[in-house]
N, C-alpha and C positions, 0 to 999 in steps of 0.2 A: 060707784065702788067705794067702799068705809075705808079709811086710813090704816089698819089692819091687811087688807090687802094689798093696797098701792104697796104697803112696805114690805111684805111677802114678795113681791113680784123684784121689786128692785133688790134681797135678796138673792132672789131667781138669776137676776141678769149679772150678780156679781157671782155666782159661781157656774154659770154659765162661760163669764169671761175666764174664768181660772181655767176650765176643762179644755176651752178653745185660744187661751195666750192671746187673748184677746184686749191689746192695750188702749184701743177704741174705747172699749166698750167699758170695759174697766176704769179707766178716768174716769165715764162719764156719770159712773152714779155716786162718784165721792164729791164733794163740795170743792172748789180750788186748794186748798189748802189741809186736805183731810190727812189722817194721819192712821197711819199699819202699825198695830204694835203686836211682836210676835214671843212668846214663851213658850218654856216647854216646863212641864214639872219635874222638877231634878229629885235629891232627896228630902221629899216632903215639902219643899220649897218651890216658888215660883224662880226660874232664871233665863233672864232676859235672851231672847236670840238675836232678838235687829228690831227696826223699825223705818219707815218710809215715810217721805210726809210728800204731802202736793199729789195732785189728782195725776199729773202728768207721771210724774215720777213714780207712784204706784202702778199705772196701765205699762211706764217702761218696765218694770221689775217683772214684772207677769208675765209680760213680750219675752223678754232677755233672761232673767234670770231663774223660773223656774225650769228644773228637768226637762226636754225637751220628750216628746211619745215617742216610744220604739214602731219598727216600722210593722202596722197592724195594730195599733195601739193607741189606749185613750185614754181618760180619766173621767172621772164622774165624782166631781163634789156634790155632796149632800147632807141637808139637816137634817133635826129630828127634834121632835118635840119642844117648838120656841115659844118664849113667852114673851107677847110682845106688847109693850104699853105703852100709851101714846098719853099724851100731856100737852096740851096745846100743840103750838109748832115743833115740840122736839119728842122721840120717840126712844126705845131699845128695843132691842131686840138680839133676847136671850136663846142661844141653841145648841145642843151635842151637834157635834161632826163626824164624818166619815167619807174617807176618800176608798174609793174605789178604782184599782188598775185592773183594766181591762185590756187583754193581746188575743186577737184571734190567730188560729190556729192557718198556717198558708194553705189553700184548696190544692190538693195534689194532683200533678197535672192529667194525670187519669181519672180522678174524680177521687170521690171518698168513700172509703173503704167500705165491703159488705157489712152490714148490720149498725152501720155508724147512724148518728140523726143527733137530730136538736141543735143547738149552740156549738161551734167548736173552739175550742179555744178558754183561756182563763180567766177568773173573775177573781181578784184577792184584795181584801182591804189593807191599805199602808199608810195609814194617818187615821188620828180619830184623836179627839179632843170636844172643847168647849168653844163657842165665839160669843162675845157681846160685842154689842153694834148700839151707837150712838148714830140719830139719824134725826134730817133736820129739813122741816121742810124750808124749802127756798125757791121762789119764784111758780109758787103752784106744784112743786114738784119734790119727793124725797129724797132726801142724798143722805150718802154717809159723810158723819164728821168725824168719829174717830172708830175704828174697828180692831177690836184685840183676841188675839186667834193663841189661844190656850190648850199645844199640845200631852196627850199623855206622854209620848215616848221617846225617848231621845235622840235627838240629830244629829248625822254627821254630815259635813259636807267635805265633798271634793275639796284635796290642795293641790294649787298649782304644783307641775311638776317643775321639779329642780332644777334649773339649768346648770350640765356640762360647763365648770370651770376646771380648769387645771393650767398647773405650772405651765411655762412655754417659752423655750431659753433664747428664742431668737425675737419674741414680744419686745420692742420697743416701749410700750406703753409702760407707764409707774404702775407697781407695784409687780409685773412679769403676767399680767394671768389675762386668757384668752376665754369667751365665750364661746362655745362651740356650738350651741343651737338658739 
C-alpha cells in the first residue's frame, strides 16, 4: 500500500472516531502530543474557536465534549476532494468537509404506513468547511501532528445555565445569598 493511502485510511479512522465519540480511537492516530486547532470564518477573517493538544486530551474532547446523537441518530464525517503530499516522513493532507446528521424516523408500532418505502427518516448537512492535516510518520506508521478544522459557518455553543441566587434573610453566610440549585 503507497503512503497516499495509509494516509487516506488514518483519515478514515479519524472521522470515523468523530461519528462513533470514539476516544480510543481518536488518540490513537495523533502522535502523543498532536494538536486540534479549530476556526470558523467570521467576517472575512479567520477567528479562533479553541484548540487541544495531547493525543489523549483530543480522544477526551470527542468522548466528552462533542453533541451527544439524538435517540436514532448519527453523524457522518466526510471529505472531499484532498490533496495530499507526502515528503519524506511528513505529509498533508488537504480536504473540504461536510458533516452529515442523520435521525431515523421511529417504526410505528403497526408498521409503516401504505405506500411509504425506502429510507425513513432525515439526512441534513450541519457543518462543512475545510481541514489540513499535518501527518508524520512514526514508528512505521501515520499519525497526525497537528490538524486545523476551518469551519464556514458560525458557532454557538451552549451556556451553562445560571444558577438560582437570591437574597435570603435568614443566610448566615457573608454576603446573605443562598444557592438554590
Amino acid at each position: 500500500m503507497d503512503d497516499e493511502r495509509r494516509i487516506e485510511e488514518v483519515m478514515g479512522r479519524y472521522l470515523r472516531a468523530a461519528d462513533h465519540r470514539d476516544a480510543t480511537t481518536m488518540a490513537d492516530v495523533f502522535v502523543e502530543d498532536g494538536l486540534v486547532e479549530i476556526f470558523v470564518y467570521g467576517e472575512g477573517e479567520l477567528e479562533p474557536l479553541g484548540q487541544v493538544q495531547g493525543a489523549d486530551n483530543i480522544g477526551r474532547a470527542v468522548a466528552g465534549l462533542m453533541t451527544p446523537h439524538p435517540p436514532r441518530g448519527w453523524s457522518h464525517h466526510t471529505t472531499l476532494n484532498p490533496i495530499i503530499t507526502v515528503t519524506g516522513g511528513t505529509a498533508t493532507y488537504d480536504a473540504q468537509f461536510i458533516v452529515y446528521n442523520v435521525v431515523a424516523h421511529q417504526r410505528p408500532a403497526t408498521g409503516w404506513p401504505a405506500g411509504a418505502s425506502g429510507a425513513q427518516g432525515t439526512i441534513a448537512p450541519i457543518e462543512t468547511g475545510y481541514m489540513y492535516t499535518t501527518l508524520r510518520r512514526t514508528g512505521g506508521h501515520w499519525k497526525i501532528v497537528r490538524h486545523i478544522i476551518k469551519h464556514d459557518l458560525p458557532y454557538a455553543f451552549p451556556r451553562p445555565a445560571e444558577p438560582d441566587v437570591r437574597p435570603a434573610a435568614d443566610d448566615r453566610r457573608p454576603g446573605g445569598l443562598v444557592r438554590t440549585t
